[in-house]
Legacy VTK file of the C-alpha trace (Angstrom):
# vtk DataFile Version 3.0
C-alpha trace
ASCII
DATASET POLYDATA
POINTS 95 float
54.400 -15.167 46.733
51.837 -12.022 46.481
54.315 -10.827 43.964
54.376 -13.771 41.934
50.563 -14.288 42.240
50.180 -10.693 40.905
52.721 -11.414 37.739
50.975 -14.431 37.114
47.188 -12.464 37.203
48.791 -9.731 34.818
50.441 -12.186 32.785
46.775 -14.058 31.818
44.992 -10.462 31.926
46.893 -9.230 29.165
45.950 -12.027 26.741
42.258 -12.400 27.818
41.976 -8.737 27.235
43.214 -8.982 23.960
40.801 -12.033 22.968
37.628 -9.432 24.706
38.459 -7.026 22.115
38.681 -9.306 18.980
35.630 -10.745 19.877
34.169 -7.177 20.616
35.069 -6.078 17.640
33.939 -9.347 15.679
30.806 -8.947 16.922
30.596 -5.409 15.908
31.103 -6.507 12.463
28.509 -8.711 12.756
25.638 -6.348 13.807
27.245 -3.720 11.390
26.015 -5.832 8.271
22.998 -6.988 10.060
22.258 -3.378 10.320
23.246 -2.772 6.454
21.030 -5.667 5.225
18.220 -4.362 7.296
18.671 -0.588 5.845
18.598 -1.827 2.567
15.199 -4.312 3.578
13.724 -1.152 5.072
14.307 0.429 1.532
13.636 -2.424 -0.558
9.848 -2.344 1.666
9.338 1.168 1.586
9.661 1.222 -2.425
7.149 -1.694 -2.168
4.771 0.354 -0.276
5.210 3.150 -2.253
4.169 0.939 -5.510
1.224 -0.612 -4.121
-0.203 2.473 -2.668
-0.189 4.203 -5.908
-1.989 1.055 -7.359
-4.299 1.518 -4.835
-4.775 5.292 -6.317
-4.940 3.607 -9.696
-7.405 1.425 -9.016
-9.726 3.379 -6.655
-9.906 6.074 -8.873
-13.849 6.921 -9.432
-13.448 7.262 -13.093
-12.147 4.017 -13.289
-14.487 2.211 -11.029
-17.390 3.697 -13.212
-15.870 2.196 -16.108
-15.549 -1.259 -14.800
-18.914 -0.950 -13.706
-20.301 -0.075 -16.931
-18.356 -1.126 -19.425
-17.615 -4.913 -17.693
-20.130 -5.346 -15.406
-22.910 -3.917 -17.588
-24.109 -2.116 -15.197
-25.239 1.755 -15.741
-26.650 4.667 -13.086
-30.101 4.099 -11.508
-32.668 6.092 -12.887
-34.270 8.852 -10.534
-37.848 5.962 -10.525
-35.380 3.245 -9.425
-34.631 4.491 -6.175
-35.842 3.909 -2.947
-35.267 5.438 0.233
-35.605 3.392 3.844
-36.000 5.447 6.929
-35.242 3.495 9.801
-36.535 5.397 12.935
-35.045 5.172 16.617
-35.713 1.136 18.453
-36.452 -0.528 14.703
-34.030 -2.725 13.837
-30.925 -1.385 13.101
-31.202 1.678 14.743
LINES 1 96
95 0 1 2 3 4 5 6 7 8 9 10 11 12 13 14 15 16 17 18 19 20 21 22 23 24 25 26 27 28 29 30 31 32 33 34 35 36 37 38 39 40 41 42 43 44 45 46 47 48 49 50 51 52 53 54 55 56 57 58 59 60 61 62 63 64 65 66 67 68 69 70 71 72 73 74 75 76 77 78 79 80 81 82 83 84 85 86 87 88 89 90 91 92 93 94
């Protein structure tokens, strides 16, 4: 009876072992190209970033902010009469 019980167990261990390691192995597959697609994301992103922080260079560049300024905005460099200084001093607002 033990000995019968035992064949039995072995008998259904063998193919339920088997099944683990196709579905192991399916799943591995599975998170394998998950893995791939996020790789090539991550590089697809970091290309991105790389682009828009050189526009940012582009754009922020002082000589080409002082042409927008002048040249579209009409705007041009206060004269040396046209400034004025505020000193704000310790418990006046803003200080």
């Amino acid at each position: 009876m033990i000995k019968t019980l035992g064949i039995a167990l072995m008998t259904l261990m063998i193919p339920l072992s088997l099944a683990a390691v196709v579905w192991q192995t399916a799943r591995y597959s599975q998170v394998e190209s998950d893995l791939a697609r996020m790789e090539r994301e991550q590089h697809e992103v970091i290309a991105l970033n790389r682009r828009l922080i050189s526009g940012i260079s582009v754009l922020s560049a002082p000589e080409r902010i002082e042409r927008v300024a002048t040249e579209d905005l009409g705007m041009r460099k206060a004269l040396p009469a046209e400034i004025m200084r505020i000193e704000l001093k310790k418990g006046d607002l803003g200080g």
